[in-house]
C-alpha positions in Angstrom: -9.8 44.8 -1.6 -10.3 48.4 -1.1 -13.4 50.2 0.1 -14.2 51.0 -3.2 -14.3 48.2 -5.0 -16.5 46.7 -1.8 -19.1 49.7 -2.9 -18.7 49.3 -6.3 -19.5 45.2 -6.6 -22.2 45.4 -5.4 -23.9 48.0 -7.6 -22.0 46.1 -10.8 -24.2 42.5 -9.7 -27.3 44.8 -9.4 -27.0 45.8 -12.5 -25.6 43.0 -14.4 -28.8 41.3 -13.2 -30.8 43.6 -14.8 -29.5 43.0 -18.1 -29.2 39.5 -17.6 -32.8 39.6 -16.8 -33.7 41.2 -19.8 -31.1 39.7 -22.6 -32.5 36.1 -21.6 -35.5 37.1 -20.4 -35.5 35.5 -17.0 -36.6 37.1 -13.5 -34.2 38.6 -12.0 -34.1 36.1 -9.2 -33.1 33.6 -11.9 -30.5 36.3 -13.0 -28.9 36.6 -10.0 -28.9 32.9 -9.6 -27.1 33.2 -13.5 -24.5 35.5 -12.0 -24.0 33.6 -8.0 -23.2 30.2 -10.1 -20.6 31.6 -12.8 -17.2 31.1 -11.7 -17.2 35.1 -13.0 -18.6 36.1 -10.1 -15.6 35.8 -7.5 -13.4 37.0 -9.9 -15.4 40.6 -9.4 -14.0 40.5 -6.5 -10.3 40.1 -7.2 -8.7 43.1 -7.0 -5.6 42.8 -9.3 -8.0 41.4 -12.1 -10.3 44.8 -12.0 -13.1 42.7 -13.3 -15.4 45.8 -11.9 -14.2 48.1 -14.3 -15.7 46.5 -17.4 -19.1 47.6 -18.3 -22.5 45.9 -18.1 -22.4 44.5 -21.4 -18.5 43.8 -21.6 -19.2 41.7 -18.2 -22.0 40.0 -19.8 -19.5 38.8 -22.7 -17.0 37.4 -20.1 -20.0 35.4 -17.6 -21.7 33.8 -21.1 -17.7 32.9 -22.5 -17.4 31.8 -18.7 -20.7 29.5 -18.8 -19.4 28.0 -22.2 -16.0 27.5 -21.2 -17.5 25.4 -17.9 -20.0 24.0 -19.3 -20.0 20.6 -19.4 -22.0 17.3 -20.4 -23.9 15.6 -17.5 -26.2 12.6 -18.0 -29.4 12.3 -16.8 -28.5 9.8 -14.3 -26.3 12.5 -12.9 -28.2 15.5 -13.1 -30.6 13.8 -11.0 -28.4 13.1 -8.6 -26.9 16.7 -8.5 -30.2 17.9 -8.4 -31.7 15.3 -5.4 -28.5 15.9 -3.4 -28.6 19.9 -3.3 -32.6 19.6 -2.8 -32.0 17.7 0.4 -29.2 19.2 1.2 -31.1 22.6 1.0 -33.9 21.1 3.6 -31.3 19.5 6.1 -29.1 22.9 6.6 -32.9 25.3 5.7 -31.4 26.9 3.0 -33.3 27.8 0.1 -32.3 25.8 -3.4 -30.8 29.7 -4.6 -28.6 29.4 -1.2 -27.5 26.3 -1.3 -26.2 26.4 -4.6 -24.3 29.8 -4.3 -22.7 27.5 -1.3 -21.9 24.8 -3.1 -20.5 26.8 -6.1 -19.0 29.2 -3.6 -16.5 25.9 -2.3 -16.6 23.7 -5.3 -18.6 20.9 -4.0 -20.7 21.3 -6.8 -17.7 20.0 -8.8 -16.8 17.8 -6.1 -20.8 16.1 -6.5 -20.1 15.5 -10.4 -16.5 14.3 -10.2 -17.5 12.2 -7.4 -21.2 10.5 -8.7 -20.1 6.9 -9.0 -18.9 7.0 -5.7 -21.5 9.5 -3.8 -24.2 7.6 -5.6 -24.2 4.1 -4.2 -24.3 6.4 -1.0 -27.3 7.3 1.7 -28.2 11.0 1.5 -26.9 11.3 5.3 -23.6 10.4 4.3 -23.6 12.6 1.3 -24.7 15.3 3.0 -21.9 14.9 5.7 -19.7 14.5 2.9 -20.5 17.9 1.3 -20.3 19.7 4.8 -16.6 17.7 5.4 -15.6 19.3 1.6 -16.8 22.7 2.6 -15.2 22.8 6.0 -11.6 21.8 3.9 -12.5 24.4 1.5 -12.9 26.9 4.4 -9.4 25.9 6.1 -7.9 26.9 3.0 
């Protein structure tokens, strides 16, 4: 990635979170967490893609057809799971919930937690934990 798209990033999430924050009328911590989980995000990076180039709005369009495109139906059961996991997960490596999510999201195991539930469930939270930090460091390698 050139230098310019390194500057420019940046100041496109800044003020995508803006009018995140006020479209859905969320703070903008919860709009930056909007932006961090949308699998939109790392394709701002991406170079060939000039995702950058598009304007607030038009990048809006492409994170909300993003989010509905991913989005996907998770039952209770589940999203208690998901939701006990990255809590604890968050305390054992003192991240905040925001961090520990962009993590996750950032290497999959998010995914990897959901695909996974009937297994990772019958689990102790040590071992899951261990088992998110094993998926991360594959992710890392790759």
């Amino acid at each position: 990635m050139g230098v310019y798209e390194e500057q420019i990033v940046p100041i496109k999430i800044s003020h995508l979170a803006e009018y995140v924050s006020q479209r859905k009328r969320i703070s903008l911590d919860d709009a930056l967490m909007y932006i961090y989980v949308n699998p939109m995000y790392d394709k701002l990076y991406d170079e060939g893609a000039k995702w950058w180039y598009l304007s607030t709005e038009a990048l809006y369009d492409e994170f909300e057809e993003t989010r509905r495109r991913e989005d996907r139906e998770v039952t209770r059961e589940v999203f208690e799971f998901f939701t006990y996991t990255l809590e604890k997960y968050a305390q054992a490596k003192n991240l905040t919930g925001l961090q520990a999510i962009a993590l996750l999201k950032r290497f999959g195991a998010d995914d990897y937690l959901l695909d996974h539930y009937d297994l990772l469930h019958t689990q102790g939270t040590g071992y899951v934990i261990d088992e998110i930090d094993r998926y991360i460091q594959r992710r890392k390698r790759k």
